[in-house]
C-alpha positions as CSV (number, residue, x, y, z in Angstrom):
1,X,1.6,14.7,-3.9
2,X,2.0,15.1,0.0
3,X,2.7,12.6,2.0
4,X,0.0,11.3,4.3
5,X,-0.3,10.3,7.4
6,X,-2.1,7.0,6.9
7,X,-0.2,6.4,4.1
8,X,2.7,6.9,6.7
9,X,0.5,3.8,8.9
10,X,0.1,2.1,5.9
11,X,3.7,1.7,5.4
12,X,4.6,0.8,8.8
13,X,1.9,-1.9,8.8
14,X,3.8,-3.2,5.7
15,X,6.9,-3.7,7.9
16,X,5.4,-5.5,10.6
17,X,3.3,-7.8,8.6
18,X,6.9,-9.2,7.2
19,X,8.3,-9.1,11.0
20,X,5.3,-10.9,12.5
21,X,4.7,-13.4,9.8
22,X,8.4,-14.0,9.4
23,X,7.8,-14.0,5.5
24,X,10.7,-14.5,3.5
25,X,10.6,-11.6,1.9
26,X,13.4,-11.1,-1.5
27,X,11.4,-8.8,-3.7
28,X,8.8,-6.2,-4.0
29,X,6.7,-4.7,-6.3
30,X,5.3,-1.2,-5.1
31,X,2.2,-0.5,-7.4
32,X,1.8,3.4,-7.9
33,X,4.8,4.4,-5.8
34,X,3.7,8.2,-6.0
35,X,7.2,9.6,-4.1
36,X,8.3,6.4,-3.2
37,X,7.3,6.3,0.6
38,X,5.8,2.9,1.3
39,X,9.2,1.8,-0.5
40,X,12.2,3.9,1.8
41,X,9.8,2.7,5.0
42,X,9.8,-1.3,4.0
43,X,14.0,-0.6,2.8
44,X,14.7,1.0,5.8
45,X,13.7,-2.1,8.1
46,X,14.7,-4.9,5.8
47,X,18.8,-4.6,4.1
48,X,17.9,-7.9,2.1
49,X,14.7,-7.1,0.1
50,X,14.9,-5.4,-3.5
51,X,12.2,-3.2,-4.6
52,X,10.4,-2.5,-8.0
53,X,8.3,0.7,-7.7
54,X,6.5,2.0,-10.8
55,X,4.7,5.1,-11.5
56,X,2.6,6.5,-14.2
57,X,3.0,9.9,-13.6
58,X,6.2,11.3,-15.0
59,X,6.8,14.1,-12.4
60,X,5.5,11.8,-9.0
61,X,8.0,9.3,-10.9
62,X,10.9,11.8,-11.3
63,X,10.3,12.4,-7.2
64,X,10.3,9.2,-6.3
65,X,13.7,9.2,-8.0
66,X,15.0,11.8,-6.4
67,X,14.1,11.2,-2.9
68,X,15.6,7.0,-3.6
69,X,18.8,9.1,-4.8
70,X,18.8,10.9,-1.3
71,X,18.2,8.1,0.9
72,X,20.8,4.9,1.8
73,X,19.0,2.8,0.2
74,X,19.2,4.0,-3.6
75,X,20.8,0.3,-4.3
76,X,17.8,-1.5,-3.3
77,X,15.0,0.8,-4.8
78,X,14.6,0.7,-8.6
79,X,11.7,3.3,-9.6
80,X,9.9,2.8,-13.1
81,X,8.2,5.4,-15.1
82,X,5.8,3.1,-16.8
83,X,2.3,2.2,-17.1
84,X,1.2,-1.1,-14.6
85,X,-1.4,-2.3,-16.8
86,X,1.2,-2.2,-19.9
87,X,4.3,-3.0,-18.4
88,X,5.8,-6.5,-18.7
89,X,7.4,-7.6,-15.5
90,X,10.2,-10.0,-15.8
91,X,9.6,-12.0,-12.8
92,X,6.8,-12.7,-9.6
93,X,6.9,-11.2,-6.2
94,X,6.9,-12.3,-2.5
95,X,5.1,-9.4,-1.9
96,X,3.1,-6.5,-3.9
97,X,2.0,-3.3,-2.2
98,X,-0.1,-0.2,-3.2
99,X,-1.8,3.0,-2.1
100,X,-4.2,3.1,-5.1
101,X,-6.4,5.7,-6.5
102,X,-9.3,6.1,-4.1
103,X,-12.1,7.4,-5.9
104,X,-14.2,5.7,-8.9
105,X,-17.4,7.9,-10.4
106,X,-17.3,11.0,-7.9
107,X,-16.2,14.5,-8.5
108,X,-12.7,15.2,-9.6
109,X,-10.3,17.9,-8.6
110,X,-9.4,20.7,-11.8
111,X,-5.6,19.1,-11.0
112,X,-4.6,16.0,-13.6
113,X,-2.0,15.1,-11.2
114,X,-4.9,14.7,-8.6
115,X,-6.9,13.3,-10.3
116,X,-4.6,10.4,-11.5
117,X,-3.6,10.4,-7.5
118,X,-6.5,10.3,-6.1
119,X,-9.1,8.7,-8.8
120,X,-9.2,5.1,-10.3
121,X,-9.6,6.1,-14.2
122,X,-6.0,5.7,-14.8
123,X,-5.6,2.1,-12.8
124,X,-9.6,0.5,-11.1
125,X,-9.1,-1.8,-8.3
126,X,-10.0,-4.5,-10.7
127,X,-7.1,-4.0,-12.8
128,X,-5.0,-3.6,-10.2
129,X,-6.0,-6.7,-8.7
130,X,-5.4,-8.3,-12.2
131,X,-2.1,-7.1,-12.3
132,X,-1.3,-8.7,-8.3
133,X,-2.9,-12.1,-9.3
134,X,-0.4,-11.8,-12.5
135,X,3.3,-10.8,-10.7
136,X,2.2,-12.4,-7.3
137,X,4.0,-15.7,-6.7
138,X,2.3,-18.3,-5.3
139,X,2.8,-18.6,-1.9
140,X,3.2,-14.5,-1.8
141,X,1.3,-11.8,-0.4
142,X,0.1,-8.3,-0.8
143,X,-1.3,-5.1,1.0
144,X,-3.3,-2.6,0.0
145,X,-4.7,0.7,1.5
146,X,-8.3,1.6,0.7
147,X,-11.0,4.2,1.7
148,X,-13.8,2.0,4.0
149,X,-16.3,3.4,2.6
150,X,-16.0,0.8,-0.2
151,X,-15.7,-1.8,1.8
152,X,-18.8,-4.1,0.7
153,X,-18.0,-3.9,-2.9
154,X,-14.1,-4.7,-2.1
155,X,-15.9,-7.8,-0.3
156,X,-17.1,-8.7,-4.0
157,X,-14.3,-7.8,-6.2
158,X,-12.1,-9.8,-4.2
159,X,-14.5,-12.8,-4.5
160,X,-14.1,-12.3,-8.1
161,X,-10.9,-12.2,-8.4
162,X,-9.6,-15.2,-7.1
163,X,-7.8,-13.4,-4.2
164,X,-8.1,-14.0,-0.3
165,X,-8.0,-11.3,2.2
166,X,-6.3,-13.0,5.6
167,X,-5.9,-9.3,7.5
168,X,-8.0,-6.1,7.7
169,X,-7.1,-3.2,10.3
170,X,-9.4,-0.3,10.1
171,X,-8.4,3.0,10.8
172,X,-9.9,5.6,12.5
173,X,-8.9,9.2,12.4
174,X,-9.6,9.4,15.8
175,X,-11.1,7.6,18.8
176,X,-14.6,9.8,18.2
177,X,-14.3,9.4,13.9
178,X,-15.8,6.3,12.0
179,X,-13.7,4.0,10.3
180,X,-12.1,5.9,7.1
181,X,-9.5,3.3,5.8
182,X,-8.6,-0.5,5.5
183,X,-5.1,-1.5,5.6
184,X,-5.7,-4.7,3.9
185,X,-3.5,-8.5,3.9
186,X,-4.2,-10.9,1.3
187,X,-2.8,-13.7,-0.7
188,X,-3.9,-16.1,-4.1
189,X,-7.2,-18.1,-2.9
190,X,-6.5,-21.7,-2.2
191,X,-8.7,-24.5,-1.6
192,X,-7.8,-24.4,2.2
193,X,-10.4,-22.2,4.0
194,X,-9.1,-18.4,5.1
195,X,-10.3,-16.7,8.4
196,X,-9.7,-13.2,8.4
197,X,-8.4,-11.2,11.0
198,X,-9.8,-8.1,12.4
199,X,-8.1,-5.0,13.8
200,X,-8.2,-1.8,14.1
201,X,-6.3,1.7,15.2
202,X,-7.0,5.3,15.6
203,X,-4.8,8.1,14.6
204,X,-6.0,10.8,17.7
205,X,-6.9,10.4,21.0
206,X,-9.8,11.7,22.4
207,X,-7.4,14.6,23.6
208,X,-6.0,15.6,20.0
209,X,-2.8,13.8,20.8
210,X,-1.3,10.7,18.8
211,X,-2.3,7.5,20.5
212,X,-0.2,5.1,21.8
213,X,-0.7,2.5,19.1
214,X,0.1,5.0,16.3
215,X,3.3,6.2,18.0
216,X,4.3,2.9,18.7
217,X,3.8,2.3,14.8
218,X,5.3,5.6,13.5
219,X,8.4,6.0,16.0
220,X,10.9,4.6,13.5
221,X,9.7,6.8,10.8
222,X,8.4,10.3,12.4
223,X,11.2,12.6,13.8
224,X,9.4,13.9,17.2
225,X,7.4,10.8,18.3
């Protein structure tokens, strides 16, 4: 699959979460890795953390591999061809991360490796959600990247799952779109009381240039920002 540019926001949002909260960040667990992207952005800003990225797609899987292999950080990535929801983790992260399927009950593509991309039959946000509150340690975090469009019912399925959300940026496409995605910050709920924070950033200008916000989030990554 291509890579995308909020997945490309996403990613740096990842980064500065860890800088501006100062988390002590040791390990990772990137949750449908796809071709590994959120992964080589977090690696390239931070030597010390080792990352688990799994994948149930054997050729997404078998790119991620390949683009880990071409990168200088192939000793701090390990990529798993495996199923989430089957696959028994051997330990709990500081920090989990995933660009999920999108999509639950609307019309698929005729492409399966679409359709597993972009659609929640293979992994719903509830499982997914299982599987944080399972490998997350306590004190840990996670972020996700979802469409906004769901954002009532993420209210709920959070509530039901015993998870916080402490950050929520939504993202624009531009400064004339509505919202289209959350980048979302949470952690295990705790008895102490969570406000969340509200942001939010746009992609385009109102003069079909990158805005200043997005280039100063994507410099590091993009070649001609």
């Amino acid at each position: 699959m291509k890579v995308t540019t909020d997945g490309c926001l996403f990613g740096s949002s990842i980064v500065k979460e860890i800088e501006s909260r100062r988390l002590k960040i040791e390990s990772i667990l990137d949750i449908g890795t796809g071709t590994g992207l959120l992964s080589l952005m977090v690696a390239q800003k931070n030597p010390n953390i080792i990352i688990n990225a799994i994948e149930i797609d054997k050729d997404a899987a078998e790119q991620a591999m390949e683009n880990v292999k071409a990168s200088p950080w192939i000793d701090r990535i390990n990529v798993i061809h495996a199923d989430a929801k089957d696959f028994s983790f051997t330990k709990k992260y500081d920090l989990i991360i995933s660009n999920p399927p999108f999509y639950e009950n609307e019309l698929k593509s005729t492409s399966s490796e679409k359709n597993i991309a972009h659609h929640s039959e293979e992994l719903s946000l509830s499982e997914l959600l299982t599987i944080i509150r399972q490998n997350l340690k306590p004190e840990g975090v996670f972020s996700l990247l979802l469409p906004f469009k769901r954002n009532e019912e993420i209210k709920k399925i959070f509530a039901g799952n015993e998870l916080s959300v402490v950050k929520m940026i939504f993202v624009r496409q531009s400064v004339k779109h509505d919202y289209f995605r959350i980048i979302l910050t949470g952690k295990l709920k705790s008895h102490q009381p969570v406000e969340t924070g509200i942001d939010e950033i746009s992609i385009w200008g109102d003069k079909k240039q990158y805005t200043p916000e997005f280039i100063e989030s994507l410099k590091d990554y993009y070649l001609y920002l």
